[in-house]
C-alpha positions as CSV (number, residue, x, y, z in Angstrom):
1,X,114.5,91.9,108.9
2,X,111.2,92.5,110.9
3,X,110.6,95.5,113.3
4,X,111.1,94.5,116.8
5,X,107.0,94.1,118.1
6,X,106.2,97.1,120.0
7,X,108.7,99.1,118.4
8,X,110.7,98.5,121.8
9,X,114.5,98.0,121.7
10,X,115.9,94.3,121.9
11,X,117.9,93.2,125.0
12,X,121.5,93.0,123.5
13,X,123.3,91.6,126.8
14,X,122.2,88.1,125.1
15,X,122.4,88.8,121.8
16,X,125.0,86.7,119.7
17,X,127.1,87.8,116.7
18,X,126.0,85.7,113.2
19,X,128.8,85.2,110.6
20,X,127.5,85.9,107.7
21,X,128.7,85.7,103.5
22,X,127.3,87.7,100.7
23,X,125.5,85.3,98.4
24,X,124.8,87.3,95.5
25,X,126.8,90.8,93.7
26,X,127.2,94.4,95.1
27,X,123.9,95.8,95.3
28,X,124.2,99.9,94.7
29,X,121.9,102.2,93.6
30,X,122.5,105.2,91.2
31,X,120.7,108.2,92.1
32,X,120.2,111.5,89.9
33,X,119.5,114.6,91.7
34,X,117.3,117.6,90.3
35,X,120.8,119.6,89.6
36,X,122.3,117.2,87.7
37,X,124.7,115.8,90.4
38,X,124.8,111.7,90.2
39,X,125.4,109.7,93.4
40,X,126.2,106.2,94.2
41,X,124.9,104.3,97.1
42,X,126.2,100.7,98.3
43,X,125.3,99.5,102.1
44,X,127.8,97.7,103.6
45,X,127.2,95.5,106.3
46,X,129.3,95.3,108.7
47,X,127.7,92.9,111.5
48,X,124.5,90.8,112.3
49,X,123.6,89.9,115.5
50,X,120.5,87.5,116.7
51,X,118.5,89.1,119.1
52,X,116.4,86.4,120.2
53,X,112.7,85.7,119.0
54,X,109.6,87.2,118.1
55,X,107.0,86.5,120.9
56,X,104.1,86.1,118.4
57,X,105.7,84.0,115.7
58,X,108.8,82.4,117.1
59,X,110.6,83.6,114.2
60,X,114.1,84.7,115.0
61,X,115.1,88.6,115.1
62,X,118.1,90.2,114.2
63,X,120.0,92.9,114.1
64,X,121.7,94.4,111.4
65,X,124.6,96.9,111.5
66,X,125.6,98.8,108.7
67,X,127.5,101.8,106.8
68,X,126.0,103.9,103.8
69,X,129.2,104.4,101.1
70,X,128.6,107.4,98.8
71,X,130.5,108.0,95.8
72,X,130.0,111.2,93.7
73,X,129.9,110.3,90.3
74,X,129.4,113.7,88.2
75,X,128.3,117.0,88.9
76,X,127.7,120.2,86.9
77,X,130.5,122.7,86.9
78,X,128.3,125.0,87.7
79,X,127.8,123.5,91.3
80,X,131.9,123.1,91.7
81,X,133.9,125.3,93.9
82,X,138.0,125.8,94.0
83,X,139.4,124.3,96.7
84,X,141.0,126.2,99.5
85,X,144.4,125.9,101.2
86,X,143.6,124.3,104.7
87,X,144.1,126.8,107.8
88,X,143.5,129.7,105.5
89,X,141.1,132.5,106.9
90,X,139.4,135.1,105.1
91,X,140.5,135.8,101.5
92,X,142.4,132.3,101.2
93,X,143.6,131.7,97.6
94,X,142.1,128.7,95.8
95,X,145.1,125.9,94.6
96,X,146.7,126.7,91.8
97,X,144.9,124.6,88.3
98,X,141.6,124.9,90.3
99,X,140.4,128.7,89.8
C-alpha cells in the first residue's frame, strides 16, 4: 500500500469494501526479546477498502484494516509471577500449584 500523497487522510464517504483471499501461507514473525521471552506476531486482516486514486499516478489507493495477534511462546521463570484470585485486595493469595 502507498502513503496517501500529502500525508492527508482519504475521503471514506466513497470508499468501497474489496473482497479479498489470502494467496499464499500465514505470514508470522518470531521475535526474541533481550530477557529471553519469545513472541509470536501474525497480522490479520480484517478488511480492505479502495479509497479512490492517486492524483499523480492514477494508481488506485487503499486502505487496509487490520489486528496484530500475539502469542507468548516461552519466557524465563525468572520473569513469571503467581497468579492472583480476581477481586482480591492487598495480601491476596496466589492459586494453589502456582506459588
Amino acid at each position: 500500500m502507498m502513503g496517501y500523497p500529502g500525508g492527508n487522510s482519504p475521503d471514506l464517504s466513497s470508499a468501497e469494501v474489496v473482497d479479498f483471499s489470502v494467496e499464499s501461507g500465514e505470514a508470522r514473525v518470531r521475535l526474541k526479546l533481550k530477557d529471553g521471552t519469545v513472541l509470536e506476531v501474525k497480522m490479520e486482516i480484517t478488511n480492505i477498502l479502495r479509497v479512490g486514486n492517486d492524483p499523480n499516478t492514477g494508481l488506485p489507493t487503499y486502505m487496509i484494516q487490520s489486528a496484530n495477534i500475539v502469542r507468548l511462546v516461552s519466557c524465563p521463570k525468572e520473569l513469571r509471577k503467581a497468579p492472583v484470585t480476581r477481586g482480591a485486595g492487598p495480601g491476596a493469595k496466589p492459586l494453589p500449584g502456582f506459588s
